[in-house]
VOKETI-628730 format. One line per 3 residues: for each residue x, y, z of C-alpha. Coordinates in steps of 0.2 Angstrom, whole numbers, plus 5000, padded with zeros to 4 digits. Example, Ala and Ser with C-alpha at 12.3 -4.5 7.8 and 13.67 -1.06 7.14 Angstrom:
BEGIN
5062/4978/5039 ~ 5068/4995/5036
END
This chain:
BEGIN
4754/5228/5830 ~ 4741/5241/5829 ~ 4736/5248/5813
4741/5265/5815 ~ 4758/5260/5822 ~ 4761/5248/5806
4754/5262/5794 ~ 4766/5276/5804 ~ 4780/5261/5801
4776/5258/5783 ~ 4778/5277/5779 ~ 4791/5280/5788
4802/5268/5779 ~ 4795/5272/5763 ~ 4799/5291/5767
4818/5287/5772 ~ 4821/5274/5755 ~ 4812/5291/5745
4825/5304/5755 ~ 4840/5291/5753 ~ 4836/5292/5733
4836/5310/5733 ~ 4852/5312/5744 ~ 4859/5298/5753
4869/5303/5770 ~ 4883/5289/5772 ~ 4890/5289/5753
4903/5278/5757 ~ 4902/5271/5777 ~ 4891/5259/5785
4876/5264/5780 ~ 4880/5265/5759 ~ 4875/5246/5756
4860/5250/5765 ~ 4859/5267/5754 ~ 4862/5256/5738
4850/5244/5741 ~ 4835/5256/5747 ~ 4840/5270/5735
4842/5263/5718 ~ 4825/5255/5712 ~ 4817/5270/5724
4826/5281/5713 ~ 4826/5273/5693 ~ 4808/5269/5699
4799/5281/5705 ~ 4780/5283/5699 ~ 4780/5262/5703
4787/5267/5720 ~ 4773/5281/5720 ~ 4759/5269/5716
4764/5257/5729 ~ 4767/5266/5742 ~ 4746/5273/5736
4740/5256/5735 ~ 4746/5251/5754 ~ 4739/5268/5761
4724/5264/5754 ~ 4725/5246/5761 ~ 4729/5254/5778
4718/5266/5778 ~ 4703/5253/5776 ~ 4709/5243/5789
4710/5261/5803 ~ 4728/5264/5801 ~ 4724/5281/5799
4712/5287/5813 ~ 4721/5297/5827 ~ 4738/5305/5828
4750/5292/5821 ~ 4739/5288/5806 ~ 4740/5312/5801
4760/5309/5804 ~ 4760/5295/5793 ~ 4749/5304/5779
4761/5319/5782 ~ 4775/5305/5777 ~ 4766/5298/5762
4763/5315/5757 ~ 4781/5321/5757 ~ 4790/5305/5752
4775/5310/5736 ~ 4784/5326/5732 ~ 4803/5319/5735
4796/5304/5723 ~ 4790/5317/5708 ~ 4806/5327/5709
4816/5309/5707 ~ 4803/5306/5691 ~ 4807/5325/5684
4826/5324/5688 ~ 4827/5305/5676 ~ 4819/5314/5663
4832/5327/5663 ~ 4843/5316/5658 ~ 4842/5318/5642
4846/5335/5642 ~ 4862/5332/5653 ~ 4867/5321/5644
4864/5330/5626 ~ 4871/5345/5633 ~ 4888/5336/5637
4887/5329/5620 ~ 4887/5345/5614 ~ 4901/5351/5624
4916/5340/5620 ~ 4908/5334/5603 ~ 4903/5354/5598
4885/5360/5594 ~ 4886/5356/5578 ~ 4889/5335/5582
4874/5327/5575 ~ 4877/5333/5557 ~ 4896/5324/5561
4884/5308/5558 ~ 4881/5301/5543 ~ 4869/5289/5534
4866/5274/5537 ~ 4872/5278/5554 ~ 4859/5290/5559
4848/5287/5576 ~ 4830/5286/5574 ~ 4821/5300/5582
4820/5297/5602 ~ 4804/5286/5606 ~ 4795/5292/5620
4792/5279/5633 ~ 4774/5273/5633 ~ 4764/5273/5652
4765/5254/5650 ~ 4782/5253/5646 ~ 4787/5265/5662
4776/5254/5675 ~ 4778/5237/5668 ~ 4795/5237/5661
4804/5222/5652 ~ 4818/5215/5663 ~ 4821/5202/5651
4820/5212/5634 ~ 4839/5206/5626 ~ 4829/5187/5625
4825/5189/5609 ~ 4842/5194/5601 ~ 4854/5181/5607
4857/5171/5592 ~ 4874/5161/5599 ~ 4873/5158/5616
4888/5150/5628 ~ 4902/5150/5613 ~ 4919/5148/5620
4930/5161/5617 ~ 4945/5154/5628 ~ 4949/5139/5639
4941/5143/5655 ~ 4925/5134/5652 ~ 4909/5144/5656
4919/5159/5665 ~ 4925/5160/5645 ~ 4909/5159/5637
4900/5173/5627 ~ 4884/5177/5620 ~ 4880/5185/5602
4864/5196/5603 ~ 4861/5203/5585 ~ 4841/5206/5575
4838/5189/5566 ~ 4835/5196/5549 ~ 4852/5204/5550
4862/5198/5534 ~ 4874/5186/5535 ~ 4887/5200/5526
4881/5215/5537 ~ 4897/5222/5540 ~ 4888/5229/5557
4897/5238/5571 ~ 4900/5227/5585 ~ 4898/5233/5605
4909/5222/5620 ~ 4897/5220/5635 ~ 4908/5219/5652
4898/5215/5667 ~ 4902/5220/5685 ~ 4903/5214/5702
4917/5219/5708 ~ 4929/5207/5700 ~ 4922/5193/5710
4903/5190/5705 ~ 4891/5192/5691 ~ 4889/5184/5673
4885/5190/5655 ~ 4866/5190/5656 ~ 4857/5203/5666
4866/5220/5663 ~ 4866/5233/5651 ~ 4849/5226/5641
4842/5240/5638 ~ 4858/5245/5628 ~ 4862/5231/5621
4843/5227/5616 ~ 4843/5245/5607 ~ 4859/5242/5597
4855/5227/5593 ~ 4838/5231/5586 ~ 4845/5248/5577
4858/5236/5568 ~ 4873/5232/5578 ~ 4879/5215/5585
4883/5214/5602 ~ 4894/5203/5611 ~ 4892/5200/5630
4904/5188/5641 ~ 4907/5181/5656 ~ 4927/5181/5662
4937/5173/5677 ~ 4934/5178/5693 ~ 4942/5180/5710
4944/5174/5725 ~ 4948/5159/5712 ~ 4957/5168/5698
4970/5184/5703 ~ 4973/5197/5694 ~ 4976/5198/5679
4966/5185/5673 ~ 4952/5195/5672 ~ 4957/5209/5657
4967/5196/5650 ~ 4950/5187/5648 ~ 4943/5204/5641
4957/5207/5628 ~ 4955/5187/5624 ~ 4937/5192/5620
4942/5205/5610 ~ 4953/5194/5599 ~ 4939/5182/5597
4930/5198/5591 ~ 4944/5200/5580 ~ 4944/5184/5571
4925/5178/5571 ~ 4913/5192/5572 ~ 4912/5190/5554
4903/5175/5553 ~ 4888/5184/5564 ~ 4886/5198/5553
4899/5208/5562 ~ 4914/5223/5557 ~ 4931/5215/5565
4937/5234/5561 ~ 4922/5239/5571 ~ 4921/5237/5589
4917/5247/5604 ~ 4918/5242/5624 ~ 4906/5247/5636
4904/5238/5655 ~ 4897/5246/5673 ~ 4907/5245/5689
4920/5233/5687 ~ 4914/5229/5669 ~ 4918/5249/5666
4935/5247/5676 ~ 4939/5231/5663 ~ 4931/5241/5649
4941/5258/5652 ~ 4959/5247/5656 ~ 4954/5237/5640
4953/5252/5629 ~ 4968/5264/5634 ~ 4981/5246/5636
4980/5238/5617 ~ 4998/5235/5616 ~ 5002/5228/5634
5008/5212/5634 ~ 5006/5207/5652 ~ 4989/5207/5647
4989/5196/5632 ~ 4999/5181/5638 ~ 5002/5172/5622
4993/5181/5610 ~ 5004/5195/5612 ~ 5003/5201/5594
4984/5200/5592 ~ 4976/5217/5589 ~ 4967/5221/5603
4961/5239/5601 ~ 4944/5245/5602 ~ 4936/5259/5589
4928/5268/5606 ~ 4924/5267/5625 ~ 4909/5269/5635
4911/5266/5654 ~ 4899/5266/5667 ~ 4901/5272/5685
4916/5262/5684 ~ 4935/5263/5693 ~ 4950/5269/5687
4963/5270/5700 ~ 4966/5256/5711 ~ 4980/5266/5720
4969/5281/5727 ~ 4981/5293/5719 ~ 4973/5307/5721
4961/5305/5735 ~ 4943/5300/5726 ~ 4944/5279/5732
4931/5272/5742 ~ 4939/5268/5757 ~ 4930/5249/5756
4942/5247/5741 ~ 4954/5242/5746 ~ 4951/5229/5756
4941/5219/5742 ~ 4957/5220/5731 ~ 4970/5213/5743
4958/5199/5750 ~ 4953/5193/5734 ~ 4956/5202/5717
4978/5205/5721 ~ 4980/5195/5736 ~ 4995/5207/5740
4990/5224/5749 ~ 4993/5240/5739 ~ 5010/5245/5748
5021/5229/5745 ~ 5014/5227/5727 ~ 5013/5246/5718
5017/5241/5703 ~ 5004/5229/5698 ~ 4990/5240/5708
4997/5254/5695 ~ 4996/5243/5677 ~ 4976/5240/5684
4973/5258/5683 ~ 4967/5265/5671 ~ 4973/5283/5677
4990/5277/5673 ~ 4987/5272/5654 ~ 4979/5290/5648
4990/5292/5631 ~ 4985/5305/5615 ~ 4980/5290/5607
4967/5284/5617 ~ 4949/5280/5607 ~ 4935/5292/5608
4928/5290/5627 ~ 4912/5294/5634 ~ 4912/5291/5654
4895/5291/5664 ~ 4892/5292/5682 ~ 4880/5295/5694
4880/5310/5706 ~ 4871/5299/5720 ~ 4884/5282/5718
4885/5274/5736 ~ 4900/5259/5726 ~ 4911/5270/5717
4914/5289/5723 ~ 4908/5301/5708 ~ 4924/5312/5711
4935/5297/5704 ~ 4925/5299/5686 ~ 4927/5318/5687
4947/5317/5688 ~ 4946/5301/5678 ~ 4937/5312/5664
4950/5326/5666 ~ 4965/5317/5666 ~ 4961/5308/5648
4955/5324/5642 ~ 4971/5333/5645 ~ 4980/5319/5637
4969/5311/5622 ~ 4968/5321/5605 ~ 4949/5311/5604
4935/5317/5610 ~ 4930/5313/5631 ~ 4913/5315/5634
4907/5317/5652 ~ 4889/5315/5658 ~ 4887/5315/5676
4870/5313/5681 ~ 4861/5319/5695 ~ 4854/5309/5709
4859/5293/5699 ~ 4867/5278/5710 ~ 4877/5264/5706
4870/5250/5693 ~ 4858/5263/5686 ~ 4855/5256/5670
4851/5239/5677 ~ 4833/5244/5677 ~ 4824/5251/5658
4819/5267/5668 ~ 4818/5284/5660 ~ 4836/5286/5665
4842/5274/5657 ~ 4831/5277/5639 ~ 4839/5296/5638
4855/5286/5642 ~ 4854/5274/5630 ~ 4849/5285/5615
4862/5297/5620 ~ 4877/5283/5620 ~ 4869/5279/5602
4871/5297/5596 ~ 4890/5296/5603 ~ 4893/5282/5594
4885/5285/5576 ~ 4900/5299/5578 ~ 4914/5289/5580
4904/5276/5568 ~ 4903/5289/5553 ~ 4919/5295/5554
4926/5277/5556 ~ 4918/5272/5540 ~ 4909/5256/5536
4891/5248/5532 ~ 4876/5246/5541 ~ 4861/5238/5535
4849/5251/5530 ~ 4832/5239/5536 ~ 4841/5235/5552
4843/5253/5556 ~ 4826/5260/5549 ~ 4816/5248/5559
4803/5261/5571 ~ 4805/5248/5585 ~ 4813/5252/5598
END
């Protein structure tokens, strides 16, 4: 191929993965796994995108890509995929005003005096340059302290890890966060999602708990929240020994993990989902869901029409019309009661899996129906899995979840180690 066709090539595709980020065209046909794929690191990581869609110009130019008509259309490419790039980069660091403005919304203005020492966040810590272009994928490393402990029968697929700061006191008494990962009730394990939250809490004093649970086509539903609420009684009865407040204890997940998190949290006296060990206390203190689903019988119109499929292949084995009742007790639309925990739901504006509109009527319905607080944060031109990446996305989001739950936290009551939560690392 010659140069300049290869350059036009190269900035072609990199000007489409830049436009899909910024808007994709098929949300939820064809072309969304494509959009998915292409738009989240395009859009969580834009300036790196930037620099190496400058480093192959450059490259290109050096070897004539650029000399005659092909090579001006591909600059003109490089030059807007540049703008669409910086406008990814300024909506991310928005974020953080989204998200304290919904805060401040459902919480009221005044929220932040609501929290109390010890419980009070640090001042937000800039991200460094280095930080934004060479981020740590792998930044939880250093905070497991029990890793692989069985919390039920299942072998690994009941397995957990305990992520907490090492010099956290035997007798912390700290507040204790539920990490449920996604992948659509079929795929995925404990270790890769939500670090950067989980890193943070756990360096600000918390202990975290992140576990793996049964999957289908092998397991069908319910086995997976009953693995959930399972985890929850192991929580319940052993948290103590790592440091951790049994009375203490929020859930958070993404995708399906927010699906099993949200279920989890409005269903603690359900005993179809605790199947002999109906009378163990499985409520959380607070819920933070990411892009997850809530309604697995497109109640009101906001599914994504690839739903469906997935469920009666392999998570219900039954389709939706010859088994309603079951689809019905998996929604967590069906389970909004007044005495649902404080919630705060996030979801992307740009999400190609799960349709932003389902969130939106999610939000509403628990808000109309829970005397605790709902906080929504819908962010713009954020897709799917956001917060798999520590981008500046996901460090607005992090610190505001923390700010969320230092509320519930205070008014909860309880201790946290004042040196564990002083600390001015991030």
């Amino acid at each position: 191929m010659r140069p300049s066709n290869r350059f036009l090539l190269e900035r072609a595709l990199g000007a489409a993965a830049t436009a899909t980020a910024l808007r994709p065209l098929d949300r939820y046909g064809p072309g969304a796994p494509i959009a998915f794929v292409t738009g989240l690191p395009t859009s969580e990581m834009p300036m790196q995108t930037m620099a190496v869609q400058a480093v192959t110009g450059v490259l290109a130019a050096r070897r004539g890509g650029v000399r005659n008509v092909r090579g001006a259309l591909g600059l003109a490419l490089t030059a807007a995929s540049f703008r669409g790039l910086w406008q990814l980069h300024r909506d991310a660091q928005a974020t953080g005003d989204v998200l304290e403005a919904a805060l401040q919304d459902d919480l009221g203005p005044g929220y932040r005096t609501r929290i109390t020492e010890p419980f009070t966040p640090l001042p937000d810590v800039p991200l460094t340059r280095r930080a934004l272009l060479v981020p740590d994928l792998r930044q939880t490393r250093r905070y497991v302290v029990a890793g692989n402990v069985a919390y039920g029968e299942f072998g690994r697929r009941n397995s957990l890890d305990v992520l907490r700061r090492a010099d956290l006191p035997a007798d912390a008494g700290a507040p204790v966060l539920l990490q449920v990962h996604g992948g659509a009730w079929v795929m995925g394990q404990k270790r890769g999602q939500a670090q950067p939250l989980m890193a943070h809490l756990a360096e600000r004093g918390w202990v975290c708990v992140a576990i793996n649970y049964r999957l289908s086509p092998r397991s069908s539903w319910p086995d997976h929240i009953v693995d959930v609420k399972r985890a929850i009684a192991w929580i319940r009865e052993t948290i103590e020994q790592h440091g951790g407040d049994p009375s203490f204890l929020a859930i958070t997940g993404g995708s399906a993990g927010g699906h099993l998190a949200a279920l989890a949290a409005l269903t603690p006296d359900v005993a179809a989902f605790q199947p002999g060990f109906e009378d163990a206390d499985t409520s959380v203190a607070a819920a933070v869901p990411f892009y997850g689903v809530y309604d697995f019988t497109n109640r009101d119109g906001t599914a994504n029409p690839r739903l469906a499929p997935l469920l009666e292949r392999s998570v219900f084995k039954t389709p939706l019309a010859d088994d309603r009742e079951r689809y019905d007790q998996a929604s967590p639309m069906s389970h909004v009661r007044p005495d649902a925990p404080p919630c705060f739901v996030l979801h992307g504006t740009n999400d190609t899996v799960v349709p932003v509109e389902q969130a939106r009527s999610f939000a509403g319905l628990l808000r109309s129906a829970s005397l605790q607080p709902v906080v929504y944060g819908e962010l713009p031109r954020a897709q799917h899995a956001f917060d798999v990446f520590p981008s500046v996305r996901t460090h607005h989001t992090v610190h505001a979840v923390e700010r969320f739950l230092a509320v519930v936290r205070s008014e909860h009551g309880g201790a946290t180690p004042a040196e564990a939560v002083t600390s001015d690392r991030v």
